[in-house]
VEXDREN-2710 file (C-alpha; in Angstrom, 1 decimal):
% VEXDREN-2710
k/r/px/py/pz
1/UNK/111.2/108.2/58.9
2/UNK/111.6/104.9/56.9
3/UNK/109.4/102.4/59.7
4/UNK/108.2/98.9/59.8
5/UNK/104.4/99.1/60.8
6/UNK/103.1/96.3/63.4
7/UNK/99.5/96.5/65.0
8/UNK/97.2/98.7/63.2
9/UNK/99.2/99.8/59.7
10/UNK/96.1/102.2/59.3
11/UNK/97.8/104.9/61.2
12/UNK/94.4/105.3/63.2
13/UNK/94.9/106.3/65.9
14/UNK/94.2/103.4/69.2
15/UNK/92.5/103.8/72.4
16/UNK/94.2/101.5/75.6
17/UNK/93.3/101.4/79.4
18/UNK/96.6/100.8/81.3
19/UNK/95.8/99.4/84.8
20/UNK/98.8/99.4/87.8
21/UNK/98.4/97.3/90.7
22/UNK/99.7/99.1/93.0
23/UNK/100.1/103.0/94.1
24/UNK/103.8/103.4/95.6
25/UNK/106.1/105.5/93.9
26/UNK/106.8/103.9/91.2
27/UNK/103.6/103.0/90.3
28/UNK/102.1/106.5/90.6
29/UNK/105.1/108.0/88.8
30/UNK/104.7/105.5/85.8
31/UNK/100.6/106.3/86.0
32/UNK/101.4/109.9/85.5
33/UNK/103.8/109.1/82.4
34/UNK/101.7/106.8/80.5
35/UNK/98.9/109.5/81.0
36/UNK/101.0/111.5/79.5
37/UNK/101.4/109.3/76.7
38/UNK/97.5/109.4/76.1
39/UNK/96.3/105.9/77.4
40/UNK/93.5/106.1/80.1
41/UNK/94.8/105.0/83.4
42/UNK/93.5/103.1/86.5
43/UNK/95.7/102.3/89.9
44/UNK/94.3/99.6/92.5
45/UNK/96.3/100.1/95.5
46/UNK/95.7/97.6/97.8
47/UNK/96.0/100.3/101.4
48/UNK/93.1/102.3/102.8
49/UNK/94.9/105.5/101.8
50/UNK/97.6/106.4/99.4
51/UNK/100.8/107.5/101.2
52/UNK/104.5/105.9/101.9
53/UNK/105.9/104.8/104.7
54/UNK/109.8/105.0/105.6
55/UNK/112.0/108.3/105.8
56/UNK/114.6/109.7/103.0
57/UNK/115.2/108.8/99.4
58/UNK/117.6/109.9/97.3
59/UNK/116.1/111.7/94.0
60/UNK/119.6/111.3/92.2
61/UNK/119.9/113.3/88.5
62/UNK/118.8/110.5/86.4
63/UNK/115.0/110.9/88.1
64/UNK/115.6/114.5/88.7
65/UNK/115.2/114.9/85.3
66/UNK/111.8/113.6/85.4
67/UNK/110.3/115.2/88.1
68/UNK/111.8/118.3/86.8
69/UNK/110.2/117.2/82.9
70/UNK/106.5/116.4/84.6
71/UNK/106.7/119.3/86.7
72/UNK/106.4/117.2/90.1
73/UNK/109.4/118.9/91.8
74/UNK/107.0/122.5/91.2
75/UNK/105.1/120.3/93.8
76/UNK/107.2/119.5/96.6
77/UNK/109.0/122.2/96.5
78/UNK/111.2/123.5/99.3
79/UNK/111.3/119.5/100.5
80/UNK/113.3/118.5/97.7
81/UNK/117.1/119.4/99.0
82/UNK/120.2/120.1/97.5
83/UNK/123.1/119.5/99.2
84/UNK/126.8/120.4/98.6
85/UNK/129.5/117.5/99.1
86/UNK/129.3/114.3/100.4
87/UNK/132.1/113.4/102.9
88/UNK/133.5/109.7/103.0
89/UNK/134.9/108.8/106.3
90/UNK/136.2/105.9/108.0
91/UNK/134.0/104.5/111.2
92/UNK/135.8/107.1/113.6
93/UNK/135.3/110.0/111.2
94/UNK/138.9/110.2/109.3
95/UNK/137.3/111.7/106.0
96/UNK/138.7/109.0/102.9
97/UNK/136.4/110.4/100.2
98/UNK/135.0/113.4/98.8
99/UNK/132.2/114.8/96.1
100/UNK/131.6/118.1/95.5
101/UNK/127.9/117.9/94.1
102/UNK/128.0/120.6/92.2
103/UNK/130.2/119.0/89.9
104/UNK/128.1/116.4/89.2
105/UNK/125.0/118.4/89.0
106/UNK/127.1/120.9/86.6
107/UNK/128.4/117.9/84.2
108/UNK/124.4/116.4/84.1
109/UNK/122.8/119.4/83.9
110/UNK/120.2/117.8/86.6
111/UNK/119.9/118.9/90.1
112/UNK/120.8/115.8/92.9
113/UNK/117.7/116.3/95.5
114/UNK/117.1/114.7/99.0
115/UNK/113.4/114.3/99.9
116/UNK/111.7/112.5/102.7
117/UNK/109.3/109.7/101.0
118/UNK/106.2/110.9/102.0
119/UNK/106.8/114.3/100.4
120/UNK/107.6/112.8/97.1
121/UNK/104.3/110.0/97.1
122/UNK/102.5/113.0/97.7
123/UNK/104.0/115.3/95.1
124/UNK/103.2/112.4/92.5
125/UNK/99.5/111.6/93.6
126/UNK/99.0/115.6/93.0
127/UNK/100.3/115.5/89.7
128/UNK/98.7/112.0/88.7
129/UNK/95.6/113.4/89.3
130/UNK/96.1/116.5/87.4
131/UNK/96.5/114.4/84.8
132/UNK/93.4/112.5/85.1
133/UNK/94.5/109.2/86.2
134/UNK/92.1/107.1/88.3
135/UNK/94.0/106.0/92.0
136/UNK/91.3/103.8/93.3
137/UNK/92.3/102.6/97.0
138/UNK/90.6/99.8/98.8
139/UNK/91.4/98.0/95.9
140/UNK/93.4/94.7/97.0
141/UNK/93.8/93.0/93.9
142/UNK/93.1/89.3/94.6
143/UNK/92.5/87.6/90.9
144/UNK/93.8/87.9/87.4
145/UNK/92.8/86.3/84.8
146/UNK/95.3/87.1/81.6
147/UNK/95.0/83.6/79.3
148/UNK/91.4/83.7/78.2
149/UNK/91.9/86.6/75.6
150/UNK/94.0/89.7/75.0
151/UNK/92.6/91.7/77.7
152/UNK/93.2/91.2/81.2
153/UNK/90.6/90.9/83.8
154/UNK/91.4/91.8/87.4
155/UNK/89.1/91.2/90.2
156/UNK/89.3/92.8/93.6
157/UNK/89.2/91.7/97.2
158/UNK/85.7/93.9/97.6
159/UNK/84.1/92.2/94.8
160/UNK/84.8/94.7/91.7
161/UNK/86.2/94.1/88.8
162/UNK/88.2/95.9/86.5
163/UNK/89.1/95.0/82.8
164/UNK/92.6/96.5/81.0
165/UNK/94.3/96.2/78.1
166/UNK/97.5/96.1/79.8
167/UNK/98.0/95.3/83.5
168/UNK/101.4/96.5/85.1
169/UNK/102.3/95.0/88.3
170/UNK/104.1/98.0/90.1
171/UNK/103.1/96.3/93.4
172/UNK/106.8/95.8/94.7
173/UNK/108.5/93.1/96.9
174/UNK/105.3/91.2/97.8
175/UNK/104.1/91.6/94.4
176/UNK/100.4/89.7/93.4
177/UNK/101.3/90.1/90.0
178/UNK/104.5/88.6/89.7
179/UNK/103.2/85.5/92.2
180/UNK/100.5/85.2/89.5
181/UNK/102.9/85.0/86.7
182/UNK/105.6/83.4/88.5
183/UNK/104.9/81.6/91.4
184/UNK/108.1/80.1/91.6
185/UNK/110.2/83.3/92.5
186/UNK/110.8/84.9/96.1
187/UNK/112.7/87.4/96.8
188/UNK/115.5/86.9/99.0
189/UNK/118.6/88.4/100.7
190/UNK/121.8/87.4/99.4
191/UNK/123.6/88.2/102.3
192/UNK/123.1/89.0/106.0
193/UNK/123.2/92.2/105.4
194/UNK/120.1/94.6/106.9
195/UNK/119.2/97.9/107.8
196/UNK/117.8/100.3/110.6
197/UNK/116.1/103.9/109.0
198/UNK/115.6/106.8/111.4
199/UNK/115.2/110.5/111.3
200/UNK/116.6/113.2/114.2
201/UNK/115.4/116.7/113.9
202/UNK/118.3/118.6/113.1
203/UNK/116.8/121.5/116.3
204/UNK/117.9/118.3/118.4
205/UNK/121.1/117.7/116.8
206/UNK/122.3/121.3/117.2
207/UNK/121.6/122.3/120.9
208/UNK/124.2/119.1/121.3
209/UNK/127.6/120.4/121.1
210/UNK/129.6/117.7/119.8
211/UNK/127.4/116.3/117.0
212/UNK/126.1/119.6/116.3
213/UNK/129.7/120.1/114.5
214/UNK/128.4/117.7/111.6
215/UNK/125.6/120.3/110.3
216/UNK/127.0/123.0/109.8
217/UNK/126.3/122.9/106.3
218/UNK/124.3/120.3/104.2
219/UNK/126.2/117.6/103.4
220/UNK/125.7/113.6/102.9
221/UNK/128.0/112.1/105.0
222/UNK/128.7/108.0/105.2
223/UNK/130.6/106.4/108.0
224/UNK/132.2/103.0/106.8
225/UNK/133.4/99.9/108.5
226/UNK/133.7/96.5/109.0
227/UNK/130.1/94.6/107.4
228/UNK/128.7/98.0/108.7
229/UNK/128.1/101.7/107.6
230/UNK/126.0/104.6/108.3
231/UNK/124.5/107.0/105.6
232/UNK/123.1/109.8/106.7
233/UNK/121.6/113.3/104.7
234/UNK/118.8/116.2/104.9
235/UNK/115.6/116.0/104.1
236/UNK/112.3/118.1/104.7
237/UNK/113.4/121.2/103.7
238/UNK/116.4/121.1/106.1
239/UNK/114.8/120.2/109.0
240/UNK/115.1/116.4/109.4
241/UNK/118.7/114.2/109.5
242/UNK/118.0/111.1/107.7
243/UNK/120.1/107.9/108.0
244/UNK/120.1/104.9/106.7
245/UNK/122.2/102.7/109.4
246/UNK/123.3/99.4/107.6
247/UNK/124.6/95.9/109.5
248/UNK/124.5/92.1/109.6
249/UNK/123.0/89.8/111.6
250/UNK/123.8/86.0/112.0
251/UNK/121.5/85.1/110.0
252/UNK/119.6/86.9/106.9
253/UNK/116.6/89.0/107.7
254/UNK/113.3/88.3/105.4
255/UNK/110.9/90.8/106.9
256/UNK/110.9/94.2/109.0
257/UNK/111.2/93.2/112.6
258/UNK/111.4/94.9/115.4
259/UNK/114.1/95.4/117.8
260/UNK/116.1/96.4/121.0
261/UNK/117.0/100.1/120.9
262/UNK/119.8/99.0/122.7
263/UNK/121.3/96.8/120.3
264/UNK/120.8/99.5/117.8
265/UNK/122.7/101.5/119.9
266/UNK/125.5/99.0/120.6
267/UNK/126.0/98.0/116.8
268/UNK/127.7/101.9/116.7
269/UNK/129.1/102.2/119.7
270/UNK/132.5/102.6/118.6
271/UNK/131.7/105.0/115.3
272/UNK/132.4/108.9/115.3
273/UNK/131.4/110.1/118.8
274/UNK/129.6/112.8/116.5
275/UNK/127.0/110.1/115.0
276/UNK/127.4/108.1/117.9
277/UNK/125.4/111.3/119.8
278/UNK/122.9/111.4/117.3
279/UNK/121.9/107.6/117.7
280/UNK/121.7/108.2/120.5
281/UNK/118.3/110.2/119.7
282/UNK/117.3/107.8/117.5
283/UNK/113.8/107.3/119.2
284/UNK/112.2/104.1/117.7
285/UNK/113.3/102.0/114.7
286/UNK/112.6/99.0/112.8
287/UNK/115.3/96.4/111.3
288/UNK/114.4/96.4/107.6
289/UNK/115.3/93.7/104.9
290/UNK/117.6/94.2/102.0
291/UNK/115.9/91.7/99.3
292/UNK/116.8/90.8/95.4
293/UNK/114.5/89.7/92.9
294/UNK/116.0/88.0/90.2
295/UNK/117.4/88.5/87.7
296/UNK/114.2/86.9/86.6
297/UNK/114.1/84.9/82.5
298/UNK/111.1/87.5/81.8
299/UNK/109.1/90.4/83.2
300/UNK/106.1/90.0/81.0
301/UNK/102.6/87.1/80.2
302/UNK/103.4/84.9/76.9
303/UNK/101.3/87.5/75.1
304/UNK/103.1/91.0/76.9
305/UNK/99.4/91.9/78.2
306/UNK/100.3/91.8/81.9
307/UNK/104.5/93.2/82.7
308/UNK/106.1/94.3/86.1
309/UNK/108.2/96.9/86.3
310/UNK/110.0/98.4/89.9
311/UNK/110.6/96.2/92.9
312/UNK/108.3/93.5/91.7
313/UNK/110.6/92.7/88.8
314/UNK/114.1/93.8/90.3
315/UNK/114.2/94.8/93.8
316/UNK/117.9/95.8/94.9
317/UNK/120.0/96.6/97.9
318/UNK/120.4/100.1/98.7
319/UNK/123.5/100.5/98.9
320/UNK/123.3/102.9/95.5
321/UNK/120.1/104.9/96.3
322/UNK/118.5/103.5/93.1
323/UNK/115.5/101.3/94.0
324/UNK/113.0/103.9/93.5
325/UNK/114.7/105.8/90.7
326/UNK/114.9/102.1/88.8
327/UNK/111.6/101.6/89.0
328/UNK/110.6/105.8/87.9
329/UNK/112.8/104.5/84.7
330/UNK/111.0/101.5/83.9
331/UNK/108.4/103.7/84.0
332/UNK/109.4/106.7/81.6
333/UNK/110.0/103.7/79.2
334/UNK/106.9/102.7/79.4
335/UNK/105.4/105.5/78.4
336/UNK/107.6/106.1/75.4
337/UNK/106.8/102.6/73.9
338/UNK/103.1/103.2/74.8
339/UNK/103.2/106.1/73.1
340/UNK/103.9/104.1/70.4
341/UNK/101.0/102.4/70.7
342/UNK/98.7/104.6/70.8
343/UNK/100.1/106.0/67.7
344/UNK/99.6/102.7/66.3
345/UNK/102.9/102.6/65.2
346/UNK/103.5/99.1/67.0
347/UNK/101.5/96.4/68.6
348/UNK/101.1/96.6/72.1
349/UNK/103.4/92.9/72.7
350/UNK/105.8/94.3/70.6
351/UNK/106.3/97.4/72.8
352/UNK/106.6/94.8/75.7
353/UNK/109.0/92.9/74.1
354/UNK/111.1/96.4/73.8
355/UNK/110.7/97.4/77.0
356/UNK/112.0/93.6/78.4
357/UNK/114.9/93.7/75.8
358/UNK/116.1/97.0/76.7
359/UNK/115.4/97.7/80.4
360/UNK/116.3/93.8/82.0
361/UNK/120.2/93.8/81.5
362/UNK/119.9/97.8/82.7
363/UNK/118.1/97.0/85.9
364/UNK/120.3/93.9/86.6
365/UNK/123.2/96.3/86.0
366/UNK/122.1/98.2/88.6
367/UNK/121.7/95.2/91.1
368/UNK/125.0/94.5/90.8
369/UNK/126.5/97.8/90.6
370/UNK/124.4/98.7/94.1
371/UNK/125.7/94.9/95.8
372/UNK/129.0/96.0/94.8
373/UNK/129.2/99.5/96.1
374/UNK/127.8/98.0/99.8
375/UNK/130.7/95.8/99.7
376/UNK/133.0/98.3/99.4
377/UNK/131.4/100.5/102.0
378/UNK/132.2/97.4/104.6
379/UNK/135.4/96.6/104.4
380/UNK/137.0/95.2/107.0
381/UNK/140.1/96.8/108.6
382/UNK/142.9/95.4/106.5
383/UNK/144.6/95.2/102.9
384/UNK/141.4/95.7/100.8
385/UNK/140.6/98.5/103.0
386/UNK/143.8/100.4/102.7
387/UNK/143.8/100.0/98.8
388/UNK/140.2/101.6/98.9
389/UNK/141.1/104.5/100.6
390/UNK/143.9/105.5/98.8
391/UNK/142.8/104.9/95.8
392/UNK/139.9/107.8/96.8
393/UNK/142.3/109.8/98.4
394/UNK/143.6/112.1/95.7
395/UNK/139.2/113.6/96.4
396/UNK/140.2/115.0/99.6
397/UNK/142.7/117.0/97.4
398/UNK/140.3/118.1/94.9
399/UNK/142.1/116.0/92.4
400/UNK/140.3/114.9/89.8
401/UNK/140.4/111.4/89.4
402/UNK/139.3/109.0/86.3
403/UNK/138.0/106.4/88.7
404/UNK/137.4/105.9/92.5
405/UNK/136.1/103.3/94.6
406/UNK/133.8/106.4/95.8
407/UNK/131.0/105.6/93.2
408/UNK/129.0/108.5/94.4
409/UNK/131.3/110.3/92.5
410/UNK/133.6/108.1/90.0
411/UNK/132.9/109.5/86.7
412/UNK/132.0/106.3/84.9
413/UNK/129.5/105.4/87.0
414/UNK/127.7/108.4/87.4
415/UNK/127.7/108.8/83.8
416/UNK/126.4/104.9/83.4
417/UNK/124.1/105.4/86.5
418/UNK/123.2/109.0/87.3
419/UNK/123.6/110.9/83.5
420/UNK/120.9/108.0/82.4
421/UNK/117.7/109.0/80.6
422/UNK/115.2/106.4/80.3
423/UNK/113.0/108.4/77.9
424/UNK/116.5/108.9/75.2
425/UNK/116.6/105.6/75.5
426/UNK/113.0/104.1/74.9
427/UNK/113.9/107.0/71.8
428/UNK/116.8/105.1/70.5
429/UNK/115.4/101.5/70.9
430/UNK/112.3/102.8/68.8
431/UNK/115.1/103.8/65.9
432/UNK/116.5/100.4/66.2
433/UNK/112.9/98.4/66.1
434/UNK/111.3/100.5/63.3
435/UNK/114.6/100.7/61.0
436/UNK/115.9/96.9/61.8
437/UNK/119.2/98.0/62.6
438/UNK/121.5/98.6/65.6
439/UNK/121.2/102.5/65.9
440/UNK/120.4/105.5/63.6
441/UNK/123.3/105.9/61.7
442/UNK/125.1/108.8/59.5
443/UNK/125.0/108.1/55.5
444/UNK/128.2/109.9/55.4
445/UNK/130.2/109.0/58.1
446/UNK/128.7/105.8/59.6
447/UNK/128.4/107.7/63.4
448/UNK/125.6/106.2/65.1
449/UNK/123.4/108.3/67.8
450/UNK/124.4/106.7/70.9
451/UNK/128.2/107.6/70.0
452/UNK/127.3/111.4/68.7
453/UNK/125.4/111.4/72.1
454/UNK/128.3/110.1/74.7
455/UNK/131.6/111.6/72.7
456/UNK/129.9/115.3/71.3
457/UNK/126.2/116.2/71.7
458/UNK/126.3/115.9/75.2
459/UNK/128.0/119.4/75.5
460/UNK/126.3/121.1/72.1
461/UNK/123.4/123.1/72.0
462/UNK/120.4/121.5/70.5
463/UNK/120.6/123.4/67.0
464/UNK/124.0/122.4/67.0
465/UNK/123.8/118.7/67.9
466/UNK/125.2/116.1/65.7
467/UNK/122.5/113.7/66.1
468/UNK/120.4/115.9/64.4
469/UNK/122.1/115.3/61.0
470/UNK/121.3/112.0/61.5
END
């Protein structure tokens, strides 16, 4: 392969200590990638133990895939669950939309898991360590200095101090990194739009005899309405109904607070009696914020030695699962690119430059795609509403359709969204940097990669694959 050398021409191969401020998922997940990549890795996390609080998460195929790749789902096991369809319903249960997941899963080739938060940190902490990387808790990061020279010093909160070649702040919404590179930006909700999270045992749910109809079988089921909805789904091995419960409040919420069970309680009152019962047994919850960061000018220092990646560059709403799985991309870029390094193949601010080019108008994609989908999800009763649900309403007769306001299941956004692979395309933006062109092309027939890979490839066998002619 024809390639412009940056960084050390010598082919030599370099040695770089990658630190992470900051042990959620994200952050452990990219830890565990760039170790893979062969850079020596450290993690301050701030807390006195490594865990995550919260309940479920959606481990949708585009981050399947890389649990599946680094062999963390062989981890967790029996707590990663699969489920079959996912049932769209208006707030008093009238079904308007419908996914069979097995089509999905069939046309990705990836499995679509559900897996209680804690289950997953711990599956990656497992792995990370197999791997050698360093999770250092206690470690509150309080200092960086990044200006005096390529190499960025980072000082501690109990007095230690800790010198990288590159520093990646994966330290989410309340990010010190990002504060110390841009002090300007806050995160903030751009509506009034908040959340409640809760988990019933499903043993509860079924010795009740009306909501015990809506488990028969594991299924994702959303209930929409009016600047509300409720999202619910099975996690821990089956044993656990999760839901997210989503609402507005007069005015827009900036930090978890705590509330009246009772208002909880009220806010569903007139939803399905089914999930209305199941509330009902909603022991304790918190009201949770829905914040946005950005889109921000740049994730990166002047001279790409300190980056963010995750929440602390593009924190989302939730309304399309794909907060954590955004930041477990960023990270499997990362890793490519650093590989590239290491390789010296390209200089380290180069690589950061690729990653910023390639992964900022993807994440900002996202953001918009996820504000979007909560808007349609709470509709008010009217017009807009109607034209929503029959627009999904072939689903409910297994008809395919071409698109759907359902984008859990219309097929250009879970091929944009869900059939995304970070690592192919950290791959392709390599091509383009080392052969200063758009995209590896065909001397023949001018097809380039990225077309091969969307139109043909996608359903070839890997001998057989157009793209490797190219």
């Amino acid at each position: 392969m024809e390639s412009t050398m940056t960084g050390n021409a010598s082919g030599k191969k370099k040695e770089i200590h990658v630190g992470l401020c900051g042990a959620g998922i994200g952050g452990v997940f990219a830890a565990i990638a760039i170790a893979r990549a062969g850079a020596k890795v450290t993690v301050l996390e701030a807390a006195d133990h490594l865990g995550e609080i919260g309940a479920g998460i959606q481990m949708t195929p585009n981050v399947a895939r890389l649990l599946r790749k680094y062999g963390v789902d062989k981890v967790i096991g029996d707590n990663l669950v699969r489920f079959e369809e996912l049932n769209l319903r208006r707030k008093d249960g009238t079904p308007v939309g419908y996914t069979q997941t097995s089509r999905i899963e069939g046309a990705l080739d990836q499995p679509w898991w559900l897996v209680h938060r804690h289950h997953l940190h711990q599956g990656l902490v497992t792995v990370a360590r197999q791997h050698g990387c360093n999770l250092m808790i206690g470690s509150r990061v309080v200092e960086i200095d990044y200006l005096e020279s390529n190499e960025v010093t980072v000082r501690t909160e109990a007095g230690e101090t800790h010198v990288f070649d590159l520093l990646i702040g994966s330290d989410g919404i309340n990010s010190v990194v990002r504060r110390t590179l841009f002090p300007a930006v806050k995160p903030r909700p751009p509506t009034t739009n908040c959340a409640y999270r809760a988990i019933v045992p499903y043993e509860q749910i079924r010795h009740d005899p009306i909501a015990s109809t809506l488990i028969q079988k594991l299924t994702m089921e959303v209930w929409m309405s009016e600047k509300a909805y409720i999202i619910s789904y099975p996690i821990s091995a089956g044993t656990d109904f999760n839901m997210v419960l989503s609402h507005h409040r007069p005015h827009p919420v900036s930090t978890v607070e705590d509330i009246s069970m009772a208002d909880l309680r009220a806010e569903y009152a007139t939803f399905d009696p089914r999930i209305q019962r199941i509330v009902d047994m909603i022991p304790n919850a918190q009201r949770w914020p829905l914040l946005v960061t950005g889109p921000l000018p740049s994730w990166s220092s002047p001279c790409g030695n300190v980056v963010l990646m995750g929440d602390a560059a593009h924190s989302m709403t939730n309304h399309m699962a794909q907060g954590a799985a955004t930041s477990m991309e960023d990270g499997a870029f990362l890793s490519v690119v650093l590989r590239e390094v290491l390789a010296a193949r390209i200089a380290l601010p180069d690589a950061i430059r690729l990653y910023e080019r390639e992964r900022m108008p993807k994440a900002f994609r996202k953001q918009q795609v996820s504000f979007l989908n909560g808007a349609i999800w709470q509709l008010p009763e009217g017009e807009a509403q109607r034209a929503r649900d029959r627009a999904m309403e072939p689903e409910l007769r297994g008809e395919p359709l071409l698109r759907s306001p359902n984008l859990y299941g219309d097929p250009a956004t879970v091929l944009e969204v869900y059939g995304y692979d970070a690592e192919a395309h950290a791959e392709r933006a390599l091509q383009e940097w080392y052969n200063g062109q758009d995209w590896r092309k065909d001397e023949g027939t001018g097809i380039e990669a990225p077309v091969a890979e969307k139109v043909m490839n996608w359903f070839l066998p890997e001998k057989e694959k157009f793209v490797s002619k190219i």
